[in-house]
LUMVEX-544375 format. One record per atom (N, C-alpha, C): atom name; residue number from 1; z, y, x; chain. Coordinates in Angstrom, 3 decimals. Layout:
REM residues N
NODE  lumnu  marmar         w         v         u  dodo
NODE     CA     NUM         Z         Y         X     A
...
END
This chain:
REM residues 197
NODE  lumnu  marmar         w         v         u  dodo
NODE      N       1    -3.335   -43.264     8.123     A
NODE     CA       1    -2.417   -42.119     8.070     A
NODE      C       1    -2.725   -41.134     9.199     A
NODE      N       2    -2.561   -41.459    10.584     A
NODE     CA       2    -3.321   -40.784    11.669     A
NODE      C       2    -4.489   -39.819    11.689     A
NODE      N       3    -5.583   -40.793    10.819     A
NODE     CA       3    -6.934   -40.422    11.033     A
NODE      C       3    -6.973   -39.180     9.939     A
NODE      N       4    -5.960   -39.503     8.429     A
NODE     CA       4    -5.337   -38.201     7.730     A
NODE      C       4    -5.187   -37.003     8.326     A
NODE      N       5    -4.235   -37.317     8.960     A
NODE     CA       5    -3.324   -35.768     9.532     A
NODE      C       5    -4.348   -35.001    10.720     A
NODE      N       6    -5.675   -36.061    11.480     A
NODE     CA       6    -6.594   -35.741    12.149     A
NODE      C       6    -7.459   -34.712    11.522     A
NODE      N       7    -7.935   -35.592    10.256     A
NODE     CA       7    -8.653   -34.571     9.759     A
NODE      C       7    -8.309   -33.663     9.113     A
NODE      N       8    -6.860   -33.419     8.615     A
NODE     CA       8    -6.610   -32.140     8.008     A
NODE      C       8    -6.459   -30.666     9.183     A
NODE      N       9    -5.628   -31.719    10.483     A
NODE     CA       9    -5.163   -30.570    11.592     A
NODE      C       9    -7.055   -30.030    12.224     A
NODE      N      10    -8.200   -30.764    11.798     A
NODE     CA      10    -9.273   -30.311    12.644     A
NODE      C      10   -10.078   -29.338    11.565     A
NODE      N      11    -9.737   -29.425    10.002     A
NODE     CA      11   -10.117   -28.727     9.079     A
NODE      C      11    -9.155   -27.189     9.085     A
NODE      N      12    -8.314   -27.367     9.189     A
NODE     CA      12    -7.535   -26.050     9.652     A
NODE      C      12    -8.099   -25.176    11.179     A
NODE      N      13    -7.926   -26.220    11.638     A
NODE     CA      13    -8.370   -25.199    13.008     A
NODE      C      13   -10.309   -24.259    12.780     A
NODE      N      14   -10.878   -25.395    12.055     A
NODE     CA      14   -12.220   -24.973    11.647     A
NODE      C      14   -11.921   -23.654    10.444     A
NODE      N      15   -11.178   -23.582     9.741     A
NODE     CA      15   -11.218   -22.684     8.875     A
NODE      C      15   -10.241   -21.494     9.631     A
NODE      N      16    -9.447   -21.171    10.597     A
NODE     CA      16    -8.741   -20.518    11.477     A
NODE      C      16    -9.457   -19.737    12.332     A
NODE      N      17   -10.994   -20.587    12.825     A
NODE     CA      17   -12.306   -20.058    13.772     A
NODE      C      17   -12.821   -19.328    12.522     A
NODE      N      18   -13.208   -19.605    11.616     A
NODE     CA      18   -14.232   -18.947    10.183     A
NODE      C      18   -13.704   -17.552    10.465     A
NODE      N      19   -11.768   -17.924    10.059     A
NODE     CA      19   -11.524   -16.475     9.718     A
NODE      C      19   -11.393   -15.341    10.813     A
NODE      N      20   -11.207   -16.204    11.981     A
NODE     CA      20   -11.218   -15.080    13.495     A
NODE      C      20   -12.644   -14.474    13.639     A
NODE      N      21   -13.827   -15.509    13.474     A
NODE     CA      21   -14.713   -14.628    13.579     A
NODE      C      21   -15.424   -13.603    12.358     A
NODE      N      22   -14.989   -13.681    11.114     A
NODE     CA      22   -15.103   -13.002    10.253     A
NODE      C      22   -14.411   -11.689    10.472     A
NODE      N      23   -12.965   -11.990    10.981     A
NODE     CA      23   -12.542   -10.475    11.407     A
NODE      C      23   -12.502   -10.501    12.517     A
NODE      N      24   -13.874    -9.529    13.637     A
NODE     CA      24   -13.794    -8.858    14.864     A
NODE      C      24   -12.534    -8.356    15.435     A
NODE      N      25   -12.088    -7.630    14.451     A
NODE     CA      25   -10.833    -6.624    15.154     A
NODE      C      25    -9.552    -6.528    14.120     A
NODE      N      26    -8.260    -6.115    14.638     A
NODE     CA      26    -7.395    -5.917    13.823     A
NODE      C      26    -7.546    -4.032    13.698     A
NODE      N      27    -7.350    -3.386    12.552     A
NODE     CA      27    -7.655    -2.055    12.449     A
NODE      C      27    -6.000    -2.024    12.616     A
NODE      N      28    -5.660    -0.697    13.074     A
NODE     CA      28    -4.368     0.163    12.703     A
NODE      C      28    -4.875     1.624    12.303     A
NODE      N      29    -4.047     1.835    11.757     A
NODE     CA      29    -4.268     3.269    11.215     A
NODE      C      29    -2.834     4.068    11.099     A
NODE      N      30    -2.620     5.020    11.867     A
NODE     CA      30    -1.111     5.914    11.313     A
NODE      C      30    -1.515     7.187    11.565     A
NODE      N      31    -0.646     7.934    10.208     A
NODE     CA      31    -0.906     9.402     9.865     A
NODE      C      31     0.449     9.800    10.265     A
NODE      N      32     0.686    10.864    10.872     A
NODE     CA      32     2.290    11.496    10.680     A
NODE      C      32     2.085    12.714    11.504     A
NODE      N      33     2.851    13.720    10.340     A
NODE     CA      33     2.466    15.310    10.228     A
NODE      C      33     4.037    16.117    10.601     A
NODE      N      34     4.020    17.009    11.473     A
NODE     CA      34     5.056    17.473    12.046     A
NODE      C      34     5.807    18.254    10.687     A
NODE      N      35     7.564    18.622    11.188     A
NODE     CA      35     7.897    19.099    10.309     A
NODE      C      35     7.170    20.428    10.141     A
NODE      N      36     7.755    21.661     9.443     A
NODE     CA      36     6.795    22.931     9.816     A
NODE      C      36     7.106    23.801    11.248     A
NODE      N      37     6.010    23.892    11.772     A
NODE     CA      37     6.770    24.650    13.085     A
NODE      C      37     6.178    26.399    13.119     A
NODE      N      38     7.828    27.528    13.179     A
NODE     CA      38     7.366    28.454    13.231     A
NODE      C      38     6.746    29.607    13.539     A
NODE      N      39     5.502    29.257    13.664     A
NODE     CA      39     4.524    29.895    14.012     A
NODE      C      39     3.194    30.135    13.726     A
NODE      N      40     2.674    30.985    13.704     A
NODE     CA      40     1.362    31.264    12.713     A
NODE      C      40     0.499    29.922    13.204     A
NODE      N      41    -0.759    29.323    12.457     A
NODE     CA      41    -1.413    28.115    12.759     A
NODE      C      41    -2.744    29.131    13.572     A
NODE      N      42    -2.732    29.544    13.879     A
NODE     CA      42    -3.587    30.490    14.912     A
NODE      C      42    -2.896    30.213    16.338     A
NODE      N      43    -1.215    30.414    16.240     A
NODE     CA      43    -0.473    30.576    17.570     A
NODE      C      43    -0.922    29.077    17.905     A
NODE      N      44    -0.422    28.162    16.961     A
NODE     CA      44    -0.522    27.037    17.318     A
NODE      C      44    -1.595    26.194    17.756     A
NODE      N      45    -2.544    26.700    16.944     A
NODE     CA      45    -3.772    26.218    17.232     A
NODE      C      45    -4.341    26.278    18.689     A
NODE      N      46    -3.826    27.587    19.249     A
NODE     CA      46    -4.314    28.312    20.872     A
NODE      C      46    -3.418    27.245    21.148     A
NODE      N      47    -2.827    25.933    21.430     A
NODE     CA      47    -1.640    25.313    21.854     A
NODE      C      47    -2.921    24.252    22.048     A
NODE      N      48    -2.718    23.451    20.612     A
NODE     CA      48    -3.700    22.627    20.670     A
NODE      C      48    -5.040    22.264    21.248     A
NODE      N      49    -5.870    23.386    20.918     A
NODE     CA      49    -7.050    23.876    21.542     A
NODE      C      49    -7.295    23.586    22.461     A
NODE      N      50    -6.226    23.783    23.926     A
NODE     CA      50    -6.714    23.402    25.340     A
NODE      C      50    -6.225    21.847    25.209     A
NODE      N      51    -7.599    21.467    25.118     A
NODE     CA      51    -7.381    19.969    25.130     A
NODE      C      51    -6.611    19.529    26.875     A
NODE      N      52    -7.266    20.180    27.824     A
NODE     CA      52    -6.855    19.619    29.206     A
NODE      C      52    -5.435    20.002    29.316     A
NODE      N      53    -4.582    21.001    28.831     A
NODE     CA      53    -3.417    21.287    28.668     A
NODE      C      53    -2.392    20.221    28.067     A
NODE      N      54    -2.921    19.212    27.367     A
NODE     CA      54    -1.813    17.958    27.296     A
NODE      C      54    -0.413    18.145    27.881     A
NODE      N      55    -0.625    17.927    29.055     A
NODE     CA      55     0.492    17.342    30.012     A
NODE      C      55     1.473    18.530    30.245     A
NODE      N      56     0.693    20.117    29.988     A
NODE     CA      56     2.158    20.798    30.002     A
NODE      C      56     3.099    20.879    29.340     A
NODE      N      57     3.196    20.372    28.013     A
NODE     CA      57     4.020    20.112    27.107     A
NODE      C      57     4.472    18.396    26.537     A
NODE      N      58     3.414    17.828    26.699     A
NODE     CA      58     4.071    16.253    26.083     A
NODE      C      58     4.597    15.292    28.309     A
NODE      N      59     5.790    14.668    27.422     A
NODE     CA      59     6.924    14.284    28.296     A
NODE      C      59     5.487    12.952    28.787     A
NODE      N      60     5.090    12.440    27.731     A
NODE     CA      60     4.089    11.367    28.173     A
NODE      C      60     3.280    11.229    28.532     A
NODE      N      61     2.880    12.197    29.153     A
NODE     CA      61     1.656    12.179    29.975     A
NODE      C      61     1.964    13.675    30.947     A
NODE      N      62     2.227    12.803    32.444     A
NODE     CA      62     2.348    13.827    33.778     A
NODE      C      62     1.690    14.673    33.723     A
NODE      N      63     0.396    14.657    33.587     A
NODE     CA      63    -0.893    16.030    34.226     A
NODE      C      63    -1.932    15.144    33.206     A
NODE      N      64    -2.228    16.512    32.670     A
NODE     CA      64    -3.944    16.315    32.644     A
NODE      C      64    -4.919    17.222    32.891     A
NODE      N      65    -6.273    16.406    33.171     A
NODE     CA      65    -6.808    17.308    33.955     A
NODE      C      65    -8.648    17.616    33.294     A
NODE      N      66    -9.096    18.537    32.396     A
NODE     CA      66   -10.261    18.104    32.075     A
NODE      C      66   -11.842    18.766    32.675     A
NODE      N      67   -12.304    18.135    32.264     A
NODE     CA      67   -13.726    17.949    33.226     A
NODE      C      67   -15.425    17.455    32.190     A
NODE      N      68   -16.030    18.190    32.826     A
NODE     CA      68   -17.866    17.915    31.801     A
NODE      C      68   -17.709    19.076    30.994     A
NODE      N      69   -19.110    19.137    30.961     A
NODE     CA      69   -19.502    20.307    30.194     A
NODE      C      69   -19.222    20.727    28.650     A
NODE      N      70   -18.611    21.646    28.256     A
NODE     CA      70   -18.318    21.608    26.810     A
NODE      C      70   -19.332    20.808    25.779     A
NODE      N      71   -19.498    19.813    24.945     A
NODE     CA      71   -20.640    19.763    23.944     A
NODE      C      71   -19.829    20.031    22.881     A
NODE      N      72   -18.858    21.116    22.472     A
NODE     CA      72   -18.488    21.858    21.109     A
NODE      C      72   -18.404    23.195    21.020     A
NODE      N      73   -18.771    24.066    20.502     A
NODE     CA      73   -18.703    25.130    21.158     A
NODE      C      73   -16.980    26.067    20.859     A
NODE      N      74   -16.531    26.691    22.152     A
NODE     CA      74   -15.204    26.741    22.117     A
NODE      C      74   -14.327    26.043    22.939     A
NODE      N      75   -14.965    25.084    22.934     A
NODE     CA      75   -13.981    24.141    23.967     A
NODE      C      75   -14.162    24.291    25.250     A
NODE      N      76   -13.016    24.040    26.286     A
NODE     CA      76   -12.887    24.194    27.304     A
NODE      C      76   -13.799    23.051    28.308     A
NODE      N      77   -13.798    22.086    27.924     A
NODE     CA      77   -14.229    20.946    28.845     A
NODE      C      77   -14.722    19.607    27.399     A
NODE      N      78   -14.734    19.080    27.842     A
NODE     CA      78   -15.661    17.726    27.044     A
NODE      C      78   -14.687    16.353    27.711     A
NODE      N      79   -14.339    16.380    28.225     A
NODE     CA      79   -13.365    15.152    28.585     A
NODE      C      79   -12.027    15.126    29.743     A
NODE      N      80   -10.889    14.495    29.530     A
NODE     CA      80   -10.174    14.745    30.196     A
NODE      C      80    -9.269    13.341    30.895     A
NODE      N      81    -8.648    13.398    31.836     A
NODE     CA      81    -7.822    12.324    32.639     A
NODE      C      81    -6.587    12.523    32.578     A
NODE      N      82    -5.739    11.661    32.044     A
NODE     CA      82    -4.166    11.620    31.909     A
NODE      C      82    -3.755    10.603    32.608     A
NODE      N      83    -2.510    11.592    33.670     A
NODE     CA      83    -1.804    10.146    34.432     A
NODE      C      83    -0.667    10.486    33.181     A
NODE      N      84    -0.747     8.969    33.150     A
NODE     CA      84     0.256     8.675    31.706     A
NODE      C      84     1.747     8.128    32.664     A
NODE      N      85     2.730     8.313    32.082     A
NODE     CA      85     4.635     7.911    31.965     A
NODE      C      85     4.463     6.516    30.778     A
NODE      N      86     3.869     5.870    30.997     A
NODE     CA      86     3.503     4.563    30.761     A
NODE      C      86     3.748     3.262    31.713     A
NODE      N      87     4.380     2.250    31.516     A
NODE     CA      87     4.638     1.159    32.606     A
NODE      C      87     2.840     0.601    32.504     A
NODE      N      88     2.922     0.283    33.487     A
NODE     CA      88     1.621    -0.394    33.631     A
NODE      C      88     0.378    -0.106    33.119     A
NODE      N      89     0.469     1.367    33.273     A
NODE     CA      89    -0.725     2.387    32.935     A
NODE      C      89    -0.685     3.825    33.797     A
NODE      N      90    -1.535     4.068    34.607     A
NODE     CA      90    -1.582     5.035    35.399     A
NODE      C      90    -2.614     6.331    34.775     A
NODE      N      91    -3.600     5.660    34.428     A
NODE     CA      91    -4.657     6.860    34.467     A
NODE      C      91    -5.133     6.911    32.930     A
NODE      N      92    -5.562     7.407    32.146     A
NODE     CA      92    -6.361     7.584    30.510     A
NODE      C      92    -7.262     8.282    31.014     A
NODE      N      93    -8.372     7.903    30.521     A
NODE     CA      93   -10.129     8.724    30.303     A
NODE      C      93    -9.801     8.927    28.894     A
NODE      N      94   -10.683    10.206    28.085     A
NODE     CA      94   -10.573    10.420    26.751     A
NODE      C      94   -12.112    11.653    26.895     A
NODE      N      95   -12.325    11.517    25.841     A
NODE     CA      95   -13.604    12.074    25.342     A
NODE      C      95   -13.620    12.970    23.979     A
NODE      N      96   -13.863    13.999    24.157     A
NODE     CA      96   -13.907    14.943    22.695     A
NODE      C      96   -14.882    14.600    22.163     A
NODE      N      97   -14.656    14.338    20.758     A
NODE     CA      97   -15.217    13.810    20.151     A
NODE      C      97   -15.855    14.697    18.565     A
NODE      N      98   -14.796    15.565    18.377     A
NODE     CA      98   -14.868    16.589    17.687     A
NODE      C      98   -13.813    18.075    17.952     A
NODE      N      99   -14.462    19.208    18.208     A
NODE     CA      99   -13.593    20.346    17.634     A
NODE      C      99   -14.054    21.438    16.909     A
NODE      N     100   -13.718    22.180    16.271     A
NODE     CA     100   -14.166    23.087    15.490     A
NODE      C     100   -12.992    24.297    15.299     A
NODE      N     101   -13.322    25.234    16.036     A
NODE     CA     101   -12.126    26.449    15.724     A
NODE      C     101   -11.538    26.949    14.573     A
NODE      N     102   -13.014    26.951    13.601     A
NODE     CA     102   -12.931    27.704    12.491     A
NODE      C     102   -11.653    26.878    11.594     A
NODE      N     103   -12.009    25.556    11.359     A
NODE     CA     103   -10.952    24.469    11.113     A
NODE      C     103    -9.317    23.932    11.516     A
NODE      N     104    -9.495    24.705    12.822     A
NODE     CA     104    -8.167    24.170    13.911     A
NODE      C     104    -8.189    22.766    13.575     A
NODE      N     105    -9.320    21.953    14.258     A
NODE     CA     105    -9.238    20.439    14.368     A
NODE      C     105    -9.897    20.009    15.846     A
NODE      N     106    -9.445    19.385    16.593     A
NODE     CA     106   -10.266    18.510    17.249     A
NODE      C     106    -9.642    16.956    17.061     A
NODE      N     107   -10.174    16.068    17.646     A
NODE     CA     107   -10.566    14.338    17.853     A
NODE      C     107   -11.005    13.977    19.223     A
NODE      N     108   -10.477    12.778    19.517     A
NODE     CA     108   -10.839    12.418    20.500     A
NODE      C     108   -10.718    10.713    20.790     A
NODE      N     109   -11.340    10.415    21.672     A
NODE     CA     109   -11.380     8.762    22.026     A
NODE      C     109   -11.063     8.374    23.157     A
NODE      N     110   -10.382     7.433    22.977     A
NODE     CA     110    -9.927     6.511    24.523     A
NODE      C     110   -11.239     6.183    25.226     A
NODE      N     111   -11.664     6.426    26.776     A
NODE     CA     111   -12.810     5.742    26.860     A
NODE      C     111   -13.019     4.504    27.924     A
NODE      N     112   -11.564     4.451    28.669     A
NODE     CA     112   -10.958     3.929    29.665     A
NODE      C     112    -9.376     4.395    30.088     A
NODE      N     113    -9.632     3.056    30.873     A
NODE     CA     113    -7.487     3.175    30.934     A
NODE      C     113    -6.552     2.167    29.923     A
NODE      N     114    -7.247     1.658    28.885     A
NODE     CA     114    -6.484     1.301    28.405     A
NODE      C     114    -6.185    -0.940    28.002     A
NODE      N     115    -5.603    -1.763    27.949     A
NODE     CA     115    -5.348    -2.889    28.107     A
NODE      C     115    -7.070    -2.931    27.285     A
NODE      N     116    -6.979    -4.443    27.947     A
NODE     CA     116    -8.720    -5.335    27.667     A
NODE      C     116    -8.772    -5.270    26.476     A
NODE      N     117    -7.972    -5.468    25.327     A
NODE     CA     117    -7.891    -5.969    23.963     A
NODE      C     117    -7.923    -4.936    22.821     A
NODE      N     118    -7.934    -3.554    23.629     A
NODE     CA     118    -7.607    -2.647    22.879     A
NODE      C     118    -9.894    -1.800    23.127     A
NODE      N     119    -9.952    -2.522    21.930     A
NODE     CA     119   -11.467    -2.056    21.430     A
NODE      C     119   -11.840    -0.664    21.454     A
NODE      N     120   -10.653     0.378    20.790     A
NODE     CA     120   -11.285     1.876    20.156     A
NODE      C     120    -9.769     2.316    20.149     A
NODE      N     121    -9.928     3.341    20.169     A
NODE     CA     121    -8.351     3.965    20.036     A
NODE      C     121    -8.988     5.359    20.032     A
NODE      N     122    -8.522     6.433    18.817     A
NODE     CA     122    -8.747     7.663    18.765     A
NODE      C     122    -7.959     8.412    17.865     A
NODE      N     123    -7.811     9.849    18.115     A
NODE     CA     123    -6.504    10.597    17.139     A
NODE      C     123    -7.658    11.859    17.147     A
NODE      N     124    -6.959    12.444    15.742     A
NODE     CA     124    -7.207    13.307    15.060     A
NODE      C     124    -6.339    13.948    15.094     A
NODE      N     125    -6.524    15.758    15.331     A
NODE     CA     125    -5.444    16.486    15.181     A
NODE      C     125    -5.826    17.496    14.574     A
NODE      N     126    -5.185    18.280    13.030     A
NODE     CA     126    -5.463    19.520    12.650     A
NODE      C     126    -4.194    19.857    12.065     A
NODE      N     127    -4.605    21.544    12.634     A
NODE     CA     127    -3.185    22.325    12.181     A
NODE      C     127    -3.622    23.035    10.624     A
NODE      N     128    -2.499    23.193     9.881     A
NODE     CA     128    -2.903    24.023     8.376     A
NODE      C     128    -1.822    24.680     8.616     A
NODE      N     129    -1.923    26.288     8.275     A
NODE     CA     129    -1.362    27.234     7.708     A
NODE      C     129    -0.349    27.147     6.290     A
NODE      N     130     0.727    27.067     6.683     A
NODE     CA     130     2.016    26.926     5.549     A
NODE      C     130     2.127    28.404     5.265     A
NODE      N     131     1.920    29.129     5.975     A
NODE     CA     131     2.771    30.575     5.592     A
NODE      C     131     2.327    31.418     6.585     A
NODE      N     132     2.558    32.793     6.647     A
NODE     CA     132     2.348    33.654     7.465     A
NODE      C     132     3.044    33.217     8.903     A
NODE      N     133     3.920    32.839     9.735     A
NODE     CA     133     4.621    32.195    10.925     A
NODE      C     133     5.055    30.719    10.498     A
NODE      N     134     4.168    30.205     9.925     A
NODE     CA     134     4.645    28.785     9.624     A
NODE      C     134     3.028    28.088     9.552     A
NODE      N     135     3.327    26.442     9.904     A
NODE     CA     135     2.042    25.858     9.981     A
NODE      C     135     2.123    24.557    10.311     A
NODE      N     136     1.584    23.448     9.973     A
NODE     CA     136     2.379    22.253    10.722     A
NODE      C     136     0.832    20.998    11.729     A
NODE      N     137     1.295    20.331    12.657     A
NODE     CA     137    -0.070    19.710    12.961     A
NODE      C     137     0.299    18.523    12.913     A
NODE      N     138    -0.684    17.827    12.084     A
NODE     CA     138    -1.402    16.506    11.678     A
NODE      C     138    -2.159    15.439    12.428     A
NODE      N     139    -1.329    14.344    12.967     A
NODE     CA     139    -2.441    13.295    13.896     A
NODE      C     139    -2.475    12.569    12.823     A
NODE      N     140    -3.544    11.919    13.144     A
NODE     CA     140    -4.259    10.508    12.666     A
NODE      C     140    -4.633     9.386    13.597     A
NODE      N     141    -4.302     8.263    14.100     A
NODE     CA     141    -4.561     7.882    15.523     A
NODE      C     141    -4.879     6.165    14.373     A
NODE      N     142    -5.934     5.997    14.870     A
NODE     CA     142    -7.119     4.623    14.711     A
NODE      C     142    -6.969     4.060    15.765     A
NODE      N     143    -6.956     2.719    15.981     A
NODE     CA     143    -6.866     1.600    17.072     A
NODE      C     143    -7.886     0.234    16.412     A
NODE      N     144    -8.537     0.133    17.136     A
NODE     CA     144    -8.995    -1.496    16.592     A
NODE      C     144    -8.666    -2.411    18.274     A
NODE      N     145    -8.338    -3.310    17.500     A
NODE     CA     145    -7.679    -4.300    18.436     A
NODE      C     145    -8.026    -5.778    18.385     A
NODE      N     146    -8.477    -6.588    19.374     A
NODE     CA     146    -9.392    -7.182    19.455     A
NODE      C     146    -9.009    -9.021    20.278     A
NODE      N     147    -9.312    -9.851    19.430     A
NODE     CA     147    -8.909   -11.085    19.284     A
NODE      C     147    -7.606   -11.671    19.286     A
NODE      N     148    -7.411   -12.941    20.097     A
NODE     CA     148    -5.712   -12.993    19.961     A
NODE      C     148    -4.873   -12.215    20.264     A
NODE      N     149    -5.017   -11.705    21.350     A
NODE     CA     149    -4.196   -10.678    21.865     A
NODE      C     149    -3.575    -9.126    21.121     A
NODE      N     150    -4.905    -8.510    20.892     A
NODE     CA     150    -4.655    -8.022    19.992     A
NODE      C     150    -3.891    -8.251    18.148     A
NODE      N     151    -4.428    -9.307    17.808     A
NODE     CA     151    -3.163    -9.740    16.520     A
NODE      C     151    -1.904   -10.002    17.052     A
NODE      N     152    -1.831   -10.393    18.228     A
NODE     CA     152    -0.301   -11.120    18.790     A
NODE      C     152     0.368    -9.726    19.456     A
NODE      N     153     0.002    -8.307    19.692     A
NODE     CA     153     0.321    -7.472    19.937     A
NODE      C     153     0.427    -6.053    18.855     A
NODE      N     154    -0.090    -6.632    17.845     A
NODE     CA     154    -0.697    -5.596    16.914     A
NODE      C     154     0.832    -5.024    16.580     A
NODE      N     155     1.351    -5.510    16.057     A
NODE     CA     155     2.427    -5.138    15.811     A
NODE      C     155     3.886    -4.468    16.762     A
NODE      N     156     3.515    -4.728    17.643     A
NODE     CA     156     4.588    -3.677    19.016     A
NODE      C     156     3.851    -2.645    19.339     A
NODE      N     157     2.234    -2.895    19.155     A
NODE     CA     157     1.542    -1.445    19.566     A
NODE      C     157     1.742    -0.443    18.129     A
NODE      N     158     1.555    -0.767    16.729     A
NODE     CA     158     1.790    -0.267    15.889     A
NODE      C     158     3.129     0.541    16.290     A
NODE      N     159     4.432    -0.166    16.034     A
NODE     CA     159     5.824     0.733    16.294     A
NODE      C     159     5.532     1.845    17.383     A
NODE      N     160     5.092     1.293    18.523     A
NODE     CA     160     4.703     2.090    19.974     A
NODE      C     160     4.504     3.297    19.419     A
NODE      N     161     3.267     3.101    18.288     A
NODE     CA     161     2.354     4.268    18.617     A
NODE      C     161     3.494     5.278    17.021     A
NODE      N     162     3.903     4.396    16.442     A
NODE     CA     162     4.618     4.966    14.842     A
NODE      C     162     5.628     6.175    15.597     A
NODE      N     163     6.670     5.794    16.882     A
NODE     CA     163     7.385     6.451    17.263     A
NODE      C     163     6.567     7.425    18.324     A
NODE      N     164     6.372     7.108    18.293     A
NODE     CA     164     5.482     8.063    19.562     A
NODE      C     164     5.021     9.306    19.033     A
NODE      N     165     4.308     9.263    17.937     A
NODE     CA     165     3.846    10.353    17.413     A
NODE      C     165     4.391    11.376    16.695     A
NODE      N     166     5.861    10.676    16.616     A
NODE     CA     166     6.479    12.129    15.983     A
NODE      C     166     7.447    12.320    17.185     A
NODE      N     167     7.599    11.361    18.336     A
NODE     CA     167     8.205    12.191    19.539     A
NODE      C     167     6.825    13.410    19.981     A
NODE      N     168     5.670    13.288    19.886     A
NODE     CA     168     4.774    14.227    20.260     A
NODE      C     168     5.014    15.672    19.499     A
NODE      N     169     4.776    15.425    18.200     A
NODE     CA     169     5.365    16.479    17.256     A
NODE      C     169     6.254    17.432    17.650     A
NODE      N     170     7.543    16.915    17.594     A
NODE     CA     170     8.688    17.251    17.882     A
NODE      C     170     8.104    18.267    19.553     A
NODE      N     171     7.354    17.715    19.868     A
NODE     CA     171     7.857    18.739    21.785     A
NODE      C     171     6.828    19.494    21.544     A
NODE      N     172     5.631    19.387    20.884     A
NODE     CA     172     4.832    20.744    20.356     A
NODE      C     172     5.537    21.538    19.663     A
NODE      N     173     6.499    21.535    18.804     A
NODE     CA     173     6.945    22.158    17.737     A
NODE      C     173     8.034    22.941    18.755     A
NODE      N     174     8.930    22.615    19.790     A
NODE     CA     174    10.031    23.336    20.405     A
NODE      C     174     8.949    24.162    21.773     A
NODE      N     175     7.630    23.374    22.019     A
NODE     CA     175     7.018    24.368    23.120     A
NODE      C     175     6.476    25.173    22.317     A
NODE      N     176     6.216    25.130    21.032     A
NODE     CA     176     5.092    26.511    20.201     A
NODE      C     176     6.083    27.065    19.796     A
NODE      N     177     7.569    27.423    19.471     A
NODE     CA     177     8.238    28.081    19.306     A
NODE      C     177     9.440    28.884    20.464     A
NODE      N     178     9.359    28.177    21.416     A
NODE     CA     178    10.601    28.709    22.149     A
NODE      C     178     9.150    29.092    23.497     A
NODE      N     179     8.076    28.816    23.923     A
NODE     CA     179     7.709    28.651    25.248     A
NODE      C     179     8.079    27.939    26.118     A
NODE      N     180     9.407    27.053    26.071     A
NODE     CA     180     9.650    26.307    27.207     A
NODE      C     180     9.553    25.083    26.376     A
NODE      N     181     9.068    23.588    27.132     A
NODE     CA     181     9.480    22.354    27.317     A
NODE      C     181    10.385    21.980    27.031     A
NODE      N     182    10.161    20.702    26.202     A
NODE     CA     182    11.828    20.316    25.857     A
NODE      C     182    12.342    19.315    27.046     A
NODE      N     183    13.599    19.043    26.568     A
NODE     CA     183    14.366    18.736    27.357     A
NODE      C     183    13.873    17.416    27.974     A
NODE      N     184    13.256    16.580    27.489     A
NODE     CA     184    12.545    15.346    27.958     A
NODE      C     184    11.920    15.147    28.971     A
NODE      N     185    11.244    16.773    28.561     A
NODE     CA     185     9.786    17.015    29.529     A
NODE      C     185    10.420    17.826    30.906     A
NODE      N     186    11.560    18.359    30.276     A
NODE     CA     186    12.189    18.779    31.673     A
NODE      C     186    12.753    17.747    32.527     A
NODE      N     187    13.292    17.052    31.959     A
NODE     CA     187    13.602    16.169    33.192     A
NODE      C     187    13.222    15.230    33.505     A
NODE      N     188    11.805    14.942    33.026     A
NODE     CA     188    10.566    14.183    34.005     A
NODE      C     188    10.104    14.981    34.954     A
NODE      N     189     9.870    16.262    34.618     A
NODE     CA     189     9.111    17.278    35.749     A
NODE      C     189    10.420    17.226    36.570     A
NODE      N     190    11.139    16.997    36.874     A
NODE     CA     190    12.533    16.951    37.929     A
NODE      C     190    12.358    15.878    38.395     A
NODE      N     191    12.179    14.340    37.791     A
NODE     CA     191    11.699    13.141    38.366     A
NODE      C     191    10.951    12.917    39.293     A
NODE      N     192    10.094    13.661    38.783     A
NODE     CA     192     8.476    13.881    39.763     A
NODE      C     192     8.945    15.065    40.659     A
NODE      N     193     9.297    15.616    40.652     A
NODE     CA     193     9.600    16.937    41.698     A
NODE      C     193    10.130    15.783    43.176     A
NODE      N     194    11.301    15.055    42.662     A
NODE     CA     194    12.275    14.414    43.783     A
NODE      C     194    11.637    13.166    44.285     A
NODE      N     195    10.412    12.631    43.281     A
NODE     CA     195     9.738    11.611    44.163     A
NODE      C     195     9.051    12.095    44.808     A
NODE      N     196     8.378    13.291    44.736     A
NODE     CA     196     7.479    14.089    46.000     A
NODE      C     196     8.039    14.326    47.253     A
NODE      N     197     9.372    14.400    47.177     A
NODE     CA     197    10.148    14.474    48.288     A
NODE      C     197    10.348    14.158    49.322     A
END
């Protein structure tokens, strides 16, 4: 009976290794497209565009700062550094990966900064023209995620990233229409003002 339950519990674990190493990575994939925000996809696009400009508008990331020589033409810089409003994450490296004006799209990749397990991580962003002052922008953000850790996390980074991206939305959509920061982002920049203190 023993030597049973031996060999079934050592045939499982052997077919458990098959399937871990058959799949390298866990993929995620999430799409989510802002409501329409009003403003021509030209206005918006000049928003998007400065990739190193991040941080003046999203609450989640303090400053960014970019750096290297353009390789798209149009673009400001070729890679940039985000101190991220992240627990136990200070700094993001990211790399342009694609932009194209004519399109209003760029892409980009994590290239450092981010936990051991996390393989690839990259978002896609393009704006389309709804209307003459109307237009809405589109991420796409890819993650592959990598052995136990990654399956045993896959799923809190998924939600992470599900909410996250339409809190991003949302503070592009009130900075491309009003010029000021929303309220989030205001009172982190007040946070940081009084820890400088």
């Amino acid at each position: 009976m023993n030597k049973t339950i031996g060999l079934i519990l050592i045939s499982i674990m052997f077919n458990l290794t098959v399937m871990a190493q058959k799949k390298k990575y866990k993929e995620i994939k999430i799409t989510n497209t802002s409501e329409i925000i009003n403003v021509s996809a030209d206005s918006l696009w000049s928003i998007v565009r400065e990739f190193q400009d991040v941080g003046v508008w999203l609450t989640g990331i303090d400053k960014a700062m970019g750096f290297g020589e353009p390789e798209f033409e149009g673009a400001s810089c070729s890679k940039r550094t985000c101190h991220v409003n992240v627990k136990g994450y200070n700094e993001l490296q990211e790399k342009l990966t694609l932009f194209n004006d004519d399109k209003r799209e760029l892409a980009y990749e994590l290239t450092d900064g981010g936990p051991s397990f996390l393989l690839f991580a990259s978002n896609h962003w393009t704006v389309t023209k709804i209307g003459p002052n109307q237009s809405v922008l589109r991420m796409d953000a890819t993650m592959h995620l990598k052995g136990f850790m990654g399956f045993l996390f896959g799923g809190k980074i998924r939600r992470t990233v599900a909410n996250g991206l339409p809190e991003a939305l949302n503070e592009i959509k009130i900075y491309a229409e009003t010029g000021h920061v929303s309220e989030e982002k205001k009172a982190r920049m007040e946070k940081l003002k009084k820890k400088r203190k």
